[in-house]
N, C-alpha and C positions, 0 to 999 in steps of 0.2 A: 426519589427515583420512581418514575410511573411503569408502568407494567413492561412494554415495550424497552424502556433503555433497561429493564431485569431481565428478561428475555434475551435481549443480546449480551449480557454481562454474563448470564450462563451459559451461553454459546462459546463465547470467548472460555472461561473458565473450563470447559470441558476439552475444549479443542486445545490449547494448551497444557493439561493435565493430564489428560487422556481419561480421568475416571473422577467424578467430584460424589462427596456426599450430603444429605438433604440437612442433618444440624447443621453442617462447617458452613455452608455455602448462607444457611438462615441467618448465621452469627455473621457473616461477613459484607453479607449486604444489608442487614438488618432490619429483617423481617422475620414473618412466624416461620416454623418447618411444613405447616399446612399450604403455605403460601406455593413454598418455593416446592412443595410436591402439587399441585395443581399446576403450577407452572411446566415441571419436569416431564407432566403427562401431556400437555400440551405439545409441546415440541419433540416428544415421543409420537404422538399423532400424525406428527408432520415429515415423520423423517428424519430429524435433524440432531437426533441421540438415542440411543437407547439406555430405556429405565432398566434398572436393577433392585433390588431390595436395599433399599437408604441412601437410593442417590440415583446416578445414571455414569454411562461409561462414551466414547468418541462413536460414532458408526462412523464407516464409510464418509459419510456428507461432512460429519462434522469437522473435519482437516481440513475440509476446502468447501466452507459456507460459501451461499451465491452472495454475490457482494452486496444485494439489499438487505439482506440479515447480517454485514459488515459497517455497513455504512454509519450504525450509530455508536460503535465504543470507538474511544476518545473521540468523539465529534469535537469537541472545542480544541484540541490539541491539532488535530490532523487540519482545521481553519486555520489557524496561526502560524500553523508549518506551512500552509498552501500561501499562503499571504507574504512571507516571510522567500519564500523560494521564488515567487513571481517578481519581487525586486532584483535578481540573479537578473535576469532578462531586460533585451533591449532591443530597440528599435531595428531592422534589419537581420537579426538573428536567426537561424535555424536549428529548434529546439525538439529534442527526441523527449516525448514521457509517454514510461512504457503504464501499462496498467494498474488497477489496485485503488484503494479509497485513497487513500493519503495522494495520490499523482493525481487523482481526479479533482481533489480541493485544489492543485498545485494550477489542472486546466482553468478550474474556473476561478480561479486568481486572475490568470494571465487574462482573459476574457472581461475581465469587468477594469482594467488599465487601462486610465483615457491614452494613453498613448499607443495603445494598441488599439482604439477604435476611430482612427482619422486617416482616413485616404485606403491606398490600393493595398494588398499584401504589406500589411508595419511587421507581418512575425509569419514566420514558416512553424508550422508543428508537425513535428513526424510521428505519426503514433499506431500504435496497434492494436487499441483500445478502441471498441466500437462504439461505448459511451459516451468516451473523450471525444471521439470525433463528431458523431453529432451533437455533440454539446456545442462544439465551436466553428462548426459547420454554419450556423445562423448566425456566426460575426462575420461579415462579408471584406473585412478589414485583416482578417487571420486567413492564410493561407494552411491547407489541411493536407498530410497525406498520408494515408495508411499504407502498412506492409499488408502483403498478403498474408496467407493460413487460414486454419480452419478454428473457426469462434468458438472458444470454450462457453458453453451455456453458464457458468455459475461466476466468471469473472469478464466475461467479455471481450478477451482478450484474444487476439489470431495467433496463435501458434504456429508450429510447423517448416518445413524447411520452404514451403512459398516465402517464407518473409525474408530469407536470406537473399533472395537478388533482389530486394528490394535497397534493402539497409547496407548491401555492399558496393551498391552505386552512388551512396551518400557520404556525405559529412556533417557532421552536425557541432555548431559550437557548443553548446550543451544539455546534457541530457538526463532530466527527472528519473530516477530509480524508486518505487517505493520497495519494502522488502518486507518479506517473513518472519527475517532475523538478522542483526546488522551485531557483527564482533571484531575489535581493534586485532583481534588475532586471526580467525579463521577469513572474516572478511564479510560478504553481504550474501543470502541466501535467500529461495524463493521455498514457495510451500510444494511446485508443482514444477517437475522437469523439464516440460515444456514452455513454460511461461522462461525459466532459468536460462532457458536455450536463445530464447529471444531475448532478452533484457541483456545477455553476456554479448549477444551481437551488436547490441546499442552500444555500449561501452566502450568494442571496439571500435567503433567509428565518428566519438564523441571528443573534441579537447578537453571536455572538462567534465569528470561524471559527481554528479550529485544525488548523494543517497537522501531519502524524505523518509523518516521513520518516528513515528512518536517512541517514547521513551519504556516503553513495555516490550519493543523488540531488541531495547540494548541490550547484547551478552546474552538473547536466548538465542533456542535452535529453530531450522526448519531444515527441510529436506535436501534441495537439490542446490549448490553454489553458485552465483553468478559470477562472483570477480572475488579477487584478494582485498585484501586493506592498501594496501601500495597502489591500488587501480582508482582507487575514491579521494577527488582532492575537498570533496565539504560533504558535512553532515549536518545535513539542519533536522533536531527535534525538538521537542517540547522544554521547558522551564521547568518540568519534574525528574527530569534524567539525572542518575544518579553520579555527582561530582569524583568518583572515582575513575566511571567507563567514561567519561567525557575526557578526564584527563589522560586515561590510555590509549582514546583516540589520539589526542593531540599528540603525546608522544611517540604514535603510529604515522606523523605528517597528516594528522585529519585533520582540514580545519573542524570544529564545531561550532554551531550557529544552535543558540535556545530561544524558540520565540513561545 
């Protein structure tokens, strides 16, 4: 593990935990505790935790990292989940993916499918993701269209009740979900209210909603709800998800999909 994929593993670790300490976290990643306090002080620096004596605790930032300090834990997971969900898709489609790292491996799946790069409009993509969209913005072969709202700096995503006359004059065959926290009981959840509010409007207006969640958001929490479990007819995550929560989905009418 190089410094960088450490660095977001205590990102991740802290924002999850809310408080990590300097041996548990050394033992866990397996490195010195000199390491992982230089490290701790770094992104103390930066904002992005606050130090404490033997560890560090969540600030502010740390529940809602900007997605380039997301983008590297489970990178090989959230690939294969994005690869795996762009087979979902076809030709003539109109597909909603709301925001989030994992929806964004799911855009540029869909983006690199020769069948989605010959002739005029092959894929409509509804999104609200301003990275998603200029990402697919240069396939001239993909059809783009954002809701409105106002751009959260740290995830990119428009918010707000602009996006609702957007997404209510739409339909969409289906629609990419990543989430905060995906449970066979409570159901699929986002980290931030707003973001909630928009992904709960995709859903409505979606035949088919597909949750994209690596296998570290089964069965945890996050803040604000987007839909029930009865609302999600497939869950694609990772090949490390734990064969319990998989089968409580199934039992739930989830399909699950492990790439």
């Amino acid at each position: 593990m190089d410094r960088h994929e450490r660095l977001n593993a205590l990102l991740e670790m802290v924002g999850q935990r809310a408080r990590i300490d300097v041996e548990e976290s050394a033992r866990e990643l397996r490195v010195s505790p000199a390491t992982i306090r230089r490290d701790l002080d770094h992104l103390a620096g930066r904002q992005l935790l606050t130090r404490t004596r033997g560890g560090a605790t969540a600030s502010n930032v740390a529940y809602d990292l900007p997605l380039r300090q997301k983008t590297a834990g489970h990178a090989a997971q959230k690939h294969r989940i994005g690869l795996a969900a762009a087979r979902l898709a076809h030709r003539g489609m109109v597909i909603g993916i709301a925001g989030g790292t994992t929806a964004t491996e799911v855009s540029r799946a869909l983006a690199t499918r020769p069948e989605f790069n010959e002739g005029d409009a092959t894929l409509t993509v509804v999104t609200n993701a301003l990275n998603i969209a200029h990402e697919l913005t240069l396939r001239p072969s993909i059809k783009v269209v954002t809701t409105g709202g106002v751009a959260r700096t740290r995830s990119f995503e428009l918010t707000g009740p602009l996006a609702a006359p957007v997404l209510n004059e739409l339909s969409l065959d289906l629609v990419f979900i990543g989430a905060g926290a995906v449970d066979p009981v409570r159901g699929l959840y986002a980290g931030h209210e707003a973001e909630a509010s928009v992904n709960r409007l995709f859903t409505r207006h979606a035949q088919k909603v597909v949750a994209v969640a690596d296998s570290s958001k089964l069965g945890a929490f996050a803040f604000a709800r987007i839909c029930g479990p009865a609302d999600i007819q497939t869950l694609i995550t990772d090949t490390d998800a734990d064969p319990a929560q998989v089968a409580a989905f199934e039992r739930a009418g989830v399909e699950v999909i492990r790439a």
